[in-house]
C-alpha positions in Angstrom: -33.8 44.7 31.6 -33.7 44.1 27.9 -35.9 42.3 24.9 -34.9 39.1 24.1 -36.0 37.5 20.5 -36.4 33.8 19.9 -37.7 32.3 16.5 -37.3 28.8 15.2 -34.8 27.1 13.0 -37.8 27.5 10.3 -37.1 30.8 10.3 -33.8 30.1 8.3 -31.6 32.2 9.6 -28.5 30.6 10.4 -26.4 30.9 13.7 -24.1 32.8 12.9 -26.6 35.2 11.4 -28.7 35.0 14.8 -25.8 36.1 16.8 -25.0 38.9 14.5 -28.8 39.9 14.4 -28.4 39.3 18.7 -31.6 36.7 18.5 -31.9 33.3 19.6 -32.9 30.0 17.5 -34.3 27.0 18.5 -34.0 24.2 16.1 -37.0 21.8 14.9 -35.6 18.4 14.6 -34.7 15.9 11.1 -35.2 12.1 11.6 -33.0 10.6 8.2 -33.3 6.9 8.3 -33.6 7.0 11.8 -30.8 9.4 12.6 -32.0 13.0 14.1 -30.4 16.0 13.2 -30.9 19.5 14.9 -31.9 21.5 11.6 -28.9 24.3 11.5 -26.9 22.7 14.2 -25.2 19.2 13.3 -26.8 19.3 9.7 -25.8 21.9 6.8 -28.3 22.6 4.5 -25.6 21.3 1.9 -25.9 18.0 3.4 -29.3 17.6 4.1 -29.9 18.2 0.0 -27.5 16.0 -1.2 -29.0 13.5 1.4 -32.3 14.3 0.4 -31.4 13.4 -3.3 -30.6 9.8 -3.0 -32.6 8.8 -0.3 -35.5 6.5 -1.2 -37.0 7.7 2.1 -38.7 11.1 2.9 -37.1 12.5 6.0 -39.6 13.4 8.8 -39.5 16.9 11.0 -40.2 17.2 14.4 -40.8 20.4 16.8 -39.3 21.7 19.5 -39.9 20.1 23.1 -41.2 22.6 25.2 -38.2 22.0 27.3 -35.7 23.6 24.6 -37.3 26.9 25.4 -37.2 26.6 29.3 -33.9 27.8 29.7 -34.4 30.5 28.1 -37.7 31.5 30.1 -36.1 30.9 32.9 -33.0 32.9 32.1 -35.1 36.0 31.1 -37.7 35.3 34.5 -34.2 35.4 36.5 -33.2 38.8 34.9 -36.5 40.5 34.6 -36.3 40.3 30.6 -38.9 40.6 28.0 -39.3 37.8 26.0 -40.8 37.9 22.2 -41.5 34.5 20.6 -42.0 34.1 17.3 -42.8 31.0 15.5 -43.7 28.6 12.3 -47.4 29.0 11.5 -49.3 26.6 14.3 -51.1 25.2 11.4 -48.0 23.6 10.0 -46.4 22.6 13.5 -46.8 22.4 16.8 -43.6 24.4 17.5 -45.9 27.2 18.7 -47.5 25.2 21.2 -44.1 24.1 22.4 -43.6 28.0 23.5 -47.2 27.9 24.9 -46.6 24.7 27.3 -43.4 26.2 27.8 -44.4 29.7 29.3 -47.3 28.4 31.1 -44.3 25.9 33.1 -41.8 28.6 33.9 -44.8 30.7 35.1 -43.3 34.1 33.7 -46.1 36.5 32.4 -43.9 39.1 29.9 -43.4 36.3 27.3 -45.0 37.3 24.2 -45.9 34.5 21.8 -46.5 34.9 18.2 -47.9 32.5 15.6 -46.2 34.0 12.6 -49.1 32.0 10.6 -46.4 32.0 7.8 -42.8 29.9 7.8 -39.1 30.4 6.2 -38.8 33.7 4.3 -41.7 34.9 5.0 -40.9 34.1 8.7 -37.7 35.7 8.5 -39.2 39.1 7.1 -41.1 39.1 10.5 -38.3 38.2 13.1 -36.2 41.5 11.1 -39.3 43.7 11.4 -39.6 43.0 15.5 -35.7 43.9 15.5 -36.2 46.6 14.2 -38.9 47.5 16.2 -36.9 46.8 19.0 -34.3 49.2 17.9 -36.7 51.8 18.0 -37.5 51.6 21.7 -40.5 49.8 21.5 -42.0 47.7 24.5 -42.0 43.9 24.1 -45.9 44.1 24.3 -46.3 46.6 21.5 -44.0 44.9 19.5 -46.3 41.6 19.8 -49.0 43.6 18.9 -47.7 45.2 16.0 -46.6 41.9 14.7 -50.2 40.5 15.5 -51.4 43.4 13.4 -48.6 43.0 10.3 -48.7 39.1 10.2 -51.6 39.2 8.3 -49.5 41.1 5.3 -46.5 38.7 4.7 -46.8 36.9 1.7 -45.0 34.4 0.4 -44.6 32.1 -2.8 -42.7 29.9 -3.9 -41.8 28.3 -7.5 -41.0 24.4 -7.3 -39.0 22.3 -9.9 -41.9 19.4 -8.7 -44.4 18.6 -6.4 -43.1 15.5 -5.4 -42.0 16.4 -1.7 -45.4 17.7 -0.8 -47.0 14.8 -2.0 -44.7 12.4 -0.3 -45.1 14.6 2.8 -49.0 15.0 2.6 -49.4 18.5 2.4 -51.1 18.6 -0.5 -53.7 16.2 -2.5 -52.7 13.3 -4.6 -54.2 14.4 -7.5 -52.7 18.0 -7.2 -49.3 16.1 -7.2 -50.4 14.2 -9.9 -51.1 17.1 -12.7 -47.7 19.1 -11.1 -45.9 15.8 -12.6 -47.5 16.2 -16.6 -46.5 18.2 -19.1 -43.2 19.8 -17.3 -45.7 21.5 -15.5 -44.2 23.5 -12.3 -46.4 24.3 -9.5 -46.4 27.6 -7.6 -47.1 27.2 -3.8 -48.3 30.3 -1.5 -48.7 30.2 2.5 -52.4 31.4 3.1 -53.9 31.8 6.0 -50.6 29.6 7.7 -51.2 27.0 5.5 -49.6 25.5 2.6 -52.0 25.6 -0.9 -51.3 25.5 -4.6 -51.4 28.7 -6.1 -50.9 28.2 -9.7 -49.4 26.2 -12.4 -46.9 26.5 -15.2 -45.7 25.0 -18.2 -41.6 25.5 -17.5 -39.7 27.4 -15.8 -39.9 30.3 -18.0 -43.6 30.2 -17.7 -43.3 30.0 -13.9 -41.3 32.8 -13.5 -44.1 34.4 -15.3 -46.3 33.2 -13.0 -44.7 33.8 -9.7 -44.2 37.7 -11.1 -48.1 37.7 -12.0 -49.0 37.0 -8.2 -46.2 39.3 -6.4 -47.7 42.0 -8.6 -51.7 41.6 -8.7 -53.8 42.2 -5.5 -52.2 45.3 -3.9 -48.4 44.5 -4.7 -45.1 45.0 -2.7 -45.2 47.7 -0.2 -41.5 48.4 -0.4 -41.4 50.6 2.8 -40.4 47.0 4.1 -37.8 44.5 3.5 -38.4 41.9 0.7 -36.6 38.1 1.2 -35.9 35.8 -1.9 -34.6 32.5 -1.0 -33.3 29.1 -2.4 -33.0 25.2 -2.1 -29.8 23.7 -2.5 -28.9 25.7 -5.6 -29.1 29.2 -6.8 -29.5 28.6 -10.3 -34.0 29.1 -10.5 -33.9 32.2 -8.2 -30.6 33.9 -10.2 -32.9 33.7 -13.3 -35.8 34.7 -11.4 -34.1 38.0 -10.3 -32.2 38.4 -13.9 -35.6 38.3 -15.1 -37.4 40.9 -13.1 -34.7 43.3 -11.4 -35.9 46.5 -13.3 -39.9 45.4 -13.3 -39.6 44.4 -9.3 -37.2 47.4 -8.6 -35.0 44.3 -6.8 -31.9 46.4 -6.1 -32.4 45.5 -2.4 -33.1 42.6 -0.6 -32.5 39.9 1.6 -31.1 36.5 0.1 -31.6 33.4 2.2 -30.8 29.8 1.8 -34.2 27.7 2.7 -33.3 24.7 4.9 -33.7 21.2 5.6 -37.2 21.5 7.5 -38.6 23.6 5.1 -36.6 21.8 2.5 -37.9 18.1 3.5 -41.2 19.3 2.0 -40.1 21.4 -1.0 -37.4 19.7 -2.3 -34.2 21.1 -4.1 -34.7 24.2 -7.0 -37.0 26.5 -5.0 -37.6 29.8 -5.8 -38.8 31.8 -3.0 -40.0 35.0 -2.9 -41.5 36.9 1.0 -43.3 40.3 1.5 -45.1 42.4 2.7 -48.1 43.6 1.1 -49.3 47.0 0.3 -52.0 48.1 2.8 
């Protein structure tokens, strides 16, 4: 008997990343111009942004059928594993009630199904922290639990060239779109509460690198007992400066550095700054 980890391709950890961290993925879905794409399967992320660039139409994501997490189910039901599922905020897709719908057909009662409320890096962070947890001899329960408990501390920002893929997507207003678009101003997203809002705005880059360093730091700051995740879209270039920037001031001597991909990315667009973790208590 053993504890088996599943998360979803919004996650962004790669496959051969989830092999070495001994988890499993399974991948939302990109429609391009009618052609779907399993998102880190028979897509790069290098090809999905060059795609994304010159296409005059916005990509749409899908989630996982509940049937892409039978097997698994079914494989743990057969062996007598523990099961921990952890998933894209419900509030931003119904990958979490995939699992749900999922569990309830394979009629296996030690799956443990968490909403992560939160998606890519900040996502990530918490599929590490059950690993670890894991790794420590904790049950599959108390892991859940724990998670259920530390959800509510991931946070994550991120620093956009433009708010054009949100708007084209719907996730946020018109008019928020609209003043993201004057004055090279560059909007600052957050994941509250598992949804998607605009924090704050910036004139530049410069000034939104200020920005994004003004709300890591105010409220009650990093708690850097746990692991911190800084990611990218298609290029490194914004998060390099980011991290040239605030190295010393952010003590960022260690952390994790993750590509964001083309789910995450159909929204965002190319030249995110990312930035997941865990608050102080």
């Amino acid at each position: 008997m053993s504890i088996k980890i599943i998360t979803d391709s919004t996650s962004d950890i790669n496959l051969d990343l989830a092999k070495e961290l001994d988890i499993t993925i399974v991948p939302l879905r990109v429609i391009f111009d009618e052609q779907e794409y399993f998102d880190g399967v028979d897509i790069t992320n290098e090809q999905f942004y060059e795609k994304l660039v010159i296409s005059k139409n916005l990509p749409t994501t899908s989630q996982p059928a509940p049937e892409q997490y039978i097997p698994y189910f079914e494989e743990a039901k057969a062996k007598g594993d523990s099961v921990i599922v952890i998933t894209i905020s419900s509030k931003l897709s119904g990958t979490y009630q995939s699992a749900v719908i999922a569990k309830d057909m394979v009629e296996y009662e030690d799956i443990h199904i968490v909403d992560s409320l939160t998606v890519t890096l900040g996502l990530q962070l918490l599929v590490r922290k059950a690993i670890t947890l894991k790794n420590q001899g904790m049950s599959a329960e108390a892991i859940a639990v724990q998670l259920e408990n530390t959800k509510t501390k991931v946070k994550l920002y991120a620093l956009l060239e433009s708010l054009e893929y949100l708007k084209k997507g719907g996730r946020l207003s018109g008019m928020s779109a609209f003043a993201g678009g004057l004055l090279n101003i560059k909007p600052i997203i957050e994941v509250r509460d598992g949804e998607v809002s605009l924090a704050a705005r910036a004139r530049g880059l410069s000034g939104g690198y200020s920005k994004l360093f003004e709300l890591i730091t105010q409220d009650k700051g990093i708690n850097r007992n746990e692991e911190v995740c800084i990611g990218y879209s298609a290029k490194k270039d914004n998060m390099k400066a980011f991290i040239n920037n605030y190295k010393e001031t952010l003590n960022l001597h260690d952390f994790i550095e993750s590509p964001i991909g083309s789910v995450v990315g159909t929204h965002t667009g190319p030249g995110v700054c990312g930035f997941a973790f865990f608050q102080n208590e």
